[in-house]
N, C-alpha and C positions, 0 to 999 in steps of 0.2 A: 504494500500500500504506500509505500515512503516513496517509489516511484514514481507513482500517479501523483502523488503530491507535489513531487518536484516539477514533473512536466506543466502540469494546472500552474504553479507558480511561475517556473518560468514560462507561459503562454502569458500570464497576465502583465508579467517584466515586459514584454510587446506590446499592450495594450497600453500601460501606462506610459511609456517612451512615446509612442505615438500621442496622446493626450496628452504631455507635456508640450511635446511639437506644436500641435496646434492650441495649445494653451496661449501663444503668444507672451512667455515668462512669466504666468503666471495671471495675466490681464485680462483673461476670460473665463467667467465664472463657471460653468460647466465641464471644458474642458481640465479644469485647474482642480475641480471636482471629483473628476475620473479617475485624474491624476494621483489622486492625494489617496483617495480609497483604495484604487488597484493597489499603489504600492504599496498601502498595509496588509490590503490580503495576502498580497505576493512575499512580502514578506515572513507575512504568520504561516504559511504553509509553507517555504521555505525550514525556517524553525521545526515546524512536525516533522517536516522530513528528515534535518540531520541529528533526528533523536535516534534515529537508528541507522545511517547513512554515515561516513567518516566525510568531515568538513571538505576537505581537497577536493574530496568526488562529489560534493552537493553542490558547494561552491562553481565549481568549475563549469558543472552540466548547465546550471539556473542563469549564470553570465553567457555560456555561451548559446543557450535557446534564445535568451535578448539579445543577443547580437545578432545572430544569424537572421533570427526574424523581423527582427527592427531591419536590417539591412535589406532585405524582403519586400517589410511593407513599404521602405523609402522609394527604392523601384517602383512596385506596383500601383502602389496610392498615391504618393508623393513628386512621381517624374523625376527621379534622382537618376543620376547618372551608372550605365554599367558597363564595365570595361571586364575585360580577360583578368584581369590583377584584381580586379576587387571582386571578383567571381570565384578566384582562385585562392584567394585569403578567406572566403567562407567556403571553400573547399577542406581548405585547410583546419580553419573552425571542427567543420563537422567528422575530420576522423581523429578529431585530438578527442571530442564529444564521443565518440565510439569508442575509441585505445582507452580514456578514461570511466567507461563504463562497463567492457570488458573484464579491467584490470580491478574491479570493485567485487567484492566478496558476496 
């Protein structure tokens, strides 16, 4: 179950990233809202998780689902920019996100 919680936490580490974005620093009430909530959930289920999880591998997994899909949504939603290198560094993301899950007990 510590899995599922890591994954739901970091899906919401995406959620709130994006809702800080369009939070405009904080200057729109909603957005700044979304913000502020996700990250505590994201955070509390974080916490469930590395009650039976070793930090390095909760850690590591929970950053790199918000990176990988922050960097996702910027493309998709956002029109951010994609190149071969920045494809390739969330390539690389996602088998560090594997070798670290693997490597977990």
């Amino acid at each position: 179950m510590a899995w599922v919680y890591l994954l739901l936490a970091g899906l919401l580490e995406i959620v709130w990233a994006f809702a800080m974005k369009q939070s405009y620093g904080f200057t729109r009430l909603w957005p700044s809202v979304i913000t502020i909530s996700t990250m505590i959930a994201s955070f509390g289920l974080l916490s469930v998780a590395m009650r039976t999880l070793p930090l390095g591998t909760a850690y590591t997994i929970w950053t790199g689902i918000g990176a990988v899909g922050a960097f996702v949504v910027g493309i998709v939603f956002l029109g951010e920019q994609m190149s071969m290198m920045r494809i390739g560094a969330a390539v690389l993301i996602v088998a560090g996100l594997v070798l670290m899950k693997l490597s977990s007990s």
